[in-house]
C-alpha positions in Angstrom: 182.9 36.0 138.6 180.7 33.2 137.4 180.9 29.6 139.0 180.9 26.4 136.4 180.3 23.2 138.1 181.2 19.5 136.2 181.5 16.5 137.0 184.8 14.7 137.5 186.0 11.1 137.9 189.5 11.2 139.1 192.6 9.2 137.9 192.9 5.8 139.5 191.1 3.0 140.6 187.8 3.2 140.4 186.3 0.3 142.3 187.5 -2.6 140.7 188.9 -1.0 137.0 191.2 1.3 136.0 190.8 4.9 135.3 193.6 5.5 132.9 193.4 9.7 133.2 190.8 11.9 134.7 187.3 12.1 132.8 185.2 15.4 133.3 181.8 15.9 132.1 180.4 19.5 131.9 176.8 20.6 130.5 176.8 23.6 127.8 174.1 24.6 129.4 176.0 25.7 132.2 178.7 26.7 129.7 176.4 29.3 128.1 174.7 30.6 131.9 178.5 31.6 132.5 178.9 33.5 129.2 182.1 32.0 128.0 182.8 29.5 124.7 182.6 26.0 125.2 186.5 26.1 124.2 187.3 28.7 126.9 185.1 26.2 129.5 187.6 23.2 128.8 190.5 25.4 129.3 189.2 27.0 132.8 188.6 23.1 133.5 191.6 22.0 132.2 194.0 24.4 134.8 192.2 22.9 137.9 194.2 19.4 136.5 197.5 18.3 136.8 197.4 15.3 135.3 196.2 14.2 132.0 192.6 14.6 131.4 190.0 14.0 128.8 186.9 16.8 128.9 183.8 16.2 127.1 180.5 18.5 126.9 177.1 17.6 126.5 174.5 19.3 125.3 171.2 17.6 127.1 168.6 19.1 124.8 169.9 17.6 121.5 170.6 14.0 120.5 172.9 11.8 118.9 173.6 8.0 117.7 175.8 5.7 119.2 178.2 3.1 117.6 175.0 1.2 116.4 172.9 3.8 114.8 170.3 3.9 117.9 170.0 7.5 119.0 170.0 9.1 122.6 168.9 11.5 125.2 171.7 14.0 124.7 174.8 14.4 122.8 178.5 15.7 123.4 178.9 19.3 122.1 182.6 19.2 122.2 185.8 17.1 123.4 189.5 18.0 124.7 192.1 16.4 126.1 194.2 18.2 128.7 198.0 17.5 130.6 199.8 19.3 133.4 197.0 22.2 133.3 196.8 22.8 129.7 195.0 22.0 126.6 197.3 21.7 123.2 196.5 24.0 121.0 196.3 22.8 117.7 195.3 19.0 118.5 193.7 19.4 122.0 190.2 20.3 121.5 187.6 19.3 118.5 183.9 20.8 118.3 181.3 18.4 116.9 179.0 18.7 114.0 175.6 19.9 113.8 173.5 18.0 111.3 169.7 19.2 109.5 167.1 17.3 108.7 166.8 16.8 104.4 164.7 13.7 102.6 168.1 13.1 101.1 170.0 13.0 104.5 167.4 10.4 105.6 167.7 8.4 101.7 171.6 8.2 102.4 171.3 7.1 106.2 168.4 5.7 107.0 169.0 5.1 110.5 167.9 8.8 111.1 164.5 7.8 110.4 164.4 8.0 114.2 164.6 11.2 114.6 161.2 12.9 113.3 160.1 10.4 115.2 161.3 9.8 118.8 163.2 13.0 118.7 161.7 16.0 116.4 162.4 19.1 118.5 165.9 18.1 119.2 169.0 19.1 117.2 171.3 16.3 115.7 174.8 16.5 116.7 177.5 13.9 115.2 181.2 13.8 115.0 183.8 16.4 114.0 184.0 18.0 110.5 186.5 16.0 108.8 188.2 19.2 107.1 188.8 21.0 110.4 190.8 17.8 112.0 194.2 17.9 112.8 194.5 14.5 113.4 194.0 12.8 110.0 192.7 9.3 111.3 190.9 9.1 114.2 188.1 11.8 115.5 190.7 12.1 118.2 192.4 15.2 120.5 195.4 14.6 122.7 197.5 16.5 124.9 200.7 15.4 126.3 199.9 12.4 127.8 196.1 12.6 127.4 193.9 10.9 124.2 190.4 11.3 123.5 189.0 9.3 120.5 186.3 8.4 118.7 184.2 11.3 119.7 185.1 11.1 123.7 184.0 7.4 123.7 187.5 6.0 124.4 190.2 7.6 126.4 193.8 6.3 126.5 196.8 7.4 128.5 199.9 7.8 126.2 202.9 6.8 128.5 201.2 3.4 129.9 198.9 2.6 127.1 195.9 1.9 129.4 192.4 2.5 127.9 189.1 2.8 129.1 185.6 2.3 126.8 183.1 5.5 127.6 180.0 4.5 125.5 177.8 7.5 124.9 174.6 6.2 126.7 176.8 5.9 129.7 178.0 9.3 129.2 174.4 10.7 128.8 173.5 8.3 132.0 176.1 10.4 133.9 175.2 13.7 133.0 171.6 12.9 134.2 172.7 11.1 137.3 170.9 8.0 136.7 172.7 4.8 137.1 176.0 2.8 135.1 177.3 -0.5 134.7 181.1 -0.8 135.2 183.2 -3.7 134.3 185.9 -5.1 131.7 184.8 -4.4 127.8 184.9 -8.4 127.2 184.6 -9.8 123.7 180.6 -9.6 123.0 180.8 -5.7 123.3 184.2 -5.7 121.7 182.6 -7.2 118.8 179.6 -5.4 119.0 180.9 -1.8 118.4 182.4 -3.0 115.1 178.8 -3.0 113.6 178.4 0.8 112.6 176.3 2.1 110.6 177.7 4.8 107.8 177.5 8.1 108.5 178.8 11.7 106.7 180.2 12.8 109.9 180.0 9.9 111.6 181.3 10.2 115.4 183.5 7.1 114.8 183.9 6.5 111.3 183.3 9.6 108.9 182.2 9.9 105.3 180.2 6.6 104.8 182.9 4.6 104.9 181.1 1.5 106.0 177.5 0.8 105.0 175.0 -0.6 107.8 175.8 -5.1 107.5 179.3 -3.9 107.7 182.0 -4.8 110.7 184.4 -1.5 111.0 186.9 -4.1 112.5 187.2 -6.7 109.6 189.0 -8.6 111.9 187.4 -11.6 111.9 187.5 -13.8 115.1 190.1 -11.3 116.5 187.7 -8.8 117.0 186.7 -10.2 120.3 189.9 -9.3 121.2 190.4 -5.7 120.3 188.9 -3.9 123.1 187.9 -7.4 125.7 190.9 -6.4 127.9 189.9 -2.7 129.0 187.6 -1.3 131.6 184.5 -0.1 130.6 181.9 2.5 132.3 178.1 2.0 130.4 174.7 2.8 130.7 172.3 0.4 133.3 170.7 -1.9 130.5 167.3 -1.3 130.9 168.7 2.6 129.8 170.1 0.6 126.8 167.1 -1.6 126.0 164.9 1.6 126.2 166.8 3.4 123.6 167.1 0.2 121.0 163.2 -0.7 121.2 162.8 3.2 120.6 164.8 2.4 117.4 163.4 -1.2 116.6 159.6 0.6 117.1 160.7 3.0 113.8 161.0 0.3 111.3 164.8 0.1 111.9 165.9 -3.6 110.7 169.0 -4.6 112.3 172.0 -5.1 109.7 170.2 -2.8 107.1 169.3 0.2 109.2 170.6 -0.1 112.6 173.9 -1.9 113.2 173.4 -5.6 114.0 175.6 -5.6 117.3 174.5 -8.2 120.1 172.6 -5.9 122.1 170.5 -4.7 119.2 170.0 -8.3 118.1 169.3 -9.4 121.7 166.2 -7.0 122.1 164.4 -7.9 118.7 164.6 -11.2 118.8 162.1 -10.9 121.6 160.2 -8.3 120.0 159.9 -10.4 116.9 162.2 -8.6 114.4 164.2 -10.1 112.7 167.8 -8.9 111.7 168.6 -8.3 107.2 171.1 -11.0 107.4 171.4 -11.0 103.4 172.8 -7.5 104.0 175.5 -8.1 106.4 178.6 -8.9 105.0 180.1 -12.2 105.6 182.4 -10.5 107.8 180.5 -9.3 109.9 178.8 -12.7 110.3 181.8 -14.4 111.2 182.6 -11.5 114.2 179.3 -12.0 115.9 179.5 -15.9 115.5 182.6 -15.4 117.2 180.8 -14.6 120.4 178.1 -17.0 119.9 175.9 -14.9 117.2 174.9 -17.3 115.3 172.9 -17.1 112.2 171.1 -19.8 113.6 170.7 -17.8 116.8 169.6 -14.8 115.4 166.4 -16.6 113.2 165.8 -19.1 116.6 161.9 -18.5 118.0 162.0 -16.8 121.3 159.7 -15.9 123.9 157.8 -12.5 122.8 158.0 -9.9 125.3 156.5 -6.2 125.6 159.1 -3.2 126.1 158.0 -2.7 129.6 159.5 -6.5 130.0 162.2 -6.1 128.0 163.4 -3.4 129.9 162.6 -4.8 133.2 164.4 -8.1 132.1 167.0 -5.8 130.2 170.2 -7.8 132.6 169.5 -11.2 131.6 168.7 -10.3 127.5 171.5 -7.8 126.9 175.1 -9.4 126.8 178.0 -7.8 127.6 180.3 -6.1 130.2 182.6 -8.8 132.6 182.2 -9.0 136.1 179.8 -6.0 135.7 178.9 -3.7 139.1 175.8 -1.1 138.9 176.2 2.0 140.6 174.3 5.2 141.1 176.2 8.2 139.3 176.3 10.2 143.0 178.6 6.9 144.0 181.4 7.6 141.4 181.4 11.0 140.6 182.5 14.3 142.0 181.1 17.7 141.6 183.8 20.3 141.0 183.6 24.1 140.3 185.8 26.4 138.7 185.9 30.3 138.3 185.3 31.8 134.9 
């Protein structure tokens, strides 16, 4: 019998947060070495578990976007949700979709400009097929007490209602076993994952629903509030700031291309780009002024700064995450193995 190794972050405290459920991340590349489905992985995972669980698989040679538009190193393959050993049947587990390249993709979500560019031998992988859901509203699986929504980015525990906010990057930053900033949500990046960008099978929000300038939430100042209260694991920001210049150095204008969250809008301000706000809806406008987004903000003159200084100076120029603590992947994360 073959060996397959994940990673695992066990239910509990976790330094100073909360882990709601266990979280497992497992690399289809290790999937396909041990000759079984990705399905049949989470499953094998799922019995060394007795607790709820949310499993997510990434596939390290492809890419994705995350909330904003900006796209990644990596992208999740497929995501389950497992309880007392087992994964449901019908709701537990959700594959993603793979995505090809067309000049009329590109017309209709323009975003993906990026990817000839920063990431041409890489497939695209977004969220679920729509038609193959189970769960009408949210690209979500659960299992007994387990959730896992929005593509694998939030995880939730049924009986006590506790969250936790995954953002992709951070995932991707864990399956490399670089580095992660954890901490509480807070209100900027509770706002700031309202600014999506529309997408056919969009890992959040499917079938265009919301064109880039648009806030998902529309709740105006209350969508500080949404998410603030709930622990958060995310990428080191100089991984962040890398992947948004990437973006910014396409021709992606914030608020018409690339969602105009606070991080994007952070880093080109000091690259000298300046956001579409006569596309962003008035909304929108009024969430990020919320947390101090100011139109007045966003058009002030800043000090220019190269990439390499952006990065380097990525803590004090990206906002968000309260009471944030860095750590190195090894220092959070367990490596588990299971017989297949």
């Amino acid at each position: 019998m073959s060996k397959l190794k994940y990673k695992f972050i066990p239910e509990g405290t976790l330094n100073d947060i909360l882990v709601p459920l266990s979280i497992v991340f497992v690399d289809y590349a290790d999937v396909k070495a041990c000759g079984i489905s990705m399905r049949e992985a989470c499953e094998k995972i799922a019995t060394t578990i007795p607790g709820p669980a949310g499993i997510n698989m990434f596939d390290m040679t492809a890419t994705t976007t995350n909330s904003d538009g900006v796209m990644i190193d990596g992208s999740m393959t497929c995501m389950a949700a497992s309880d007392y050993g087992r994964i449901n049947k019908e709701f537990g587990y959700l594959e993603m979709v793979e995505v090809h390249y067309s000049d009329e993709l590109i017309e209709a979500e323009p975003h993906l400009k990026q990817w000839m560019k920063n990431y041409p031998d890489r497939r695209l992988l977004m969220g679920p097929d729509p038609k193959k859901k189970n769960i009408p509203i949210h690209n979500a699986v659960l299992t007994g007490r387990a959730g896992n929504n929005n593509s694998a980015t939030e995880m939730m525990h049924y009986i006590t209602m506790e969250e936790i906010l995954l953002p992709i990057s951070g995932q991707v930053e864990i399956m490399k076993n670089g580095k992660v900033e954890i901490g509480g949500t807070g209100c900027i990046i509770s706002v700031g994952i309202g600014m999506v960008v529309g997408e056919e099978y969009g890992r959040i929000v499917p079938h265009r629903q919301f064109k880039c300038g648009e806030t998902a939430h529309n709740s105006k100042e209350y969508a500080k509030f949404l998410k603030s209260h709930i622990p958060c694991i995310a990428a080191d920001k100089s991984v962040l700031a890398k992947y948004i210049i990437q973006a910014l150095q396409t021709d992606a204008v914030p608020g018409k291309d690339i969602g105009a969250s606070p991080a994007v809008l952070s880093v080109a301000r000091h690259m000298k780009i300046k956001p579409n706000i006569d596309n962003m809806s008035k909304a929108a406008l009024e969430e990020l002024e919320s947390v101090g987004f100011t139109k007045e903000w966003m058009m002030e003159a800043v000090e220019e700064l190269t990439p390499e200084e952006i990065i380097a100076r990525a803590d004090e120029i990206i906002p968000g995450i309260d009471n944030p603590h860095k750590y190195n992947v090894s220092d959070i994360i367990q490596e588990r193995y299971v017989e297949v």
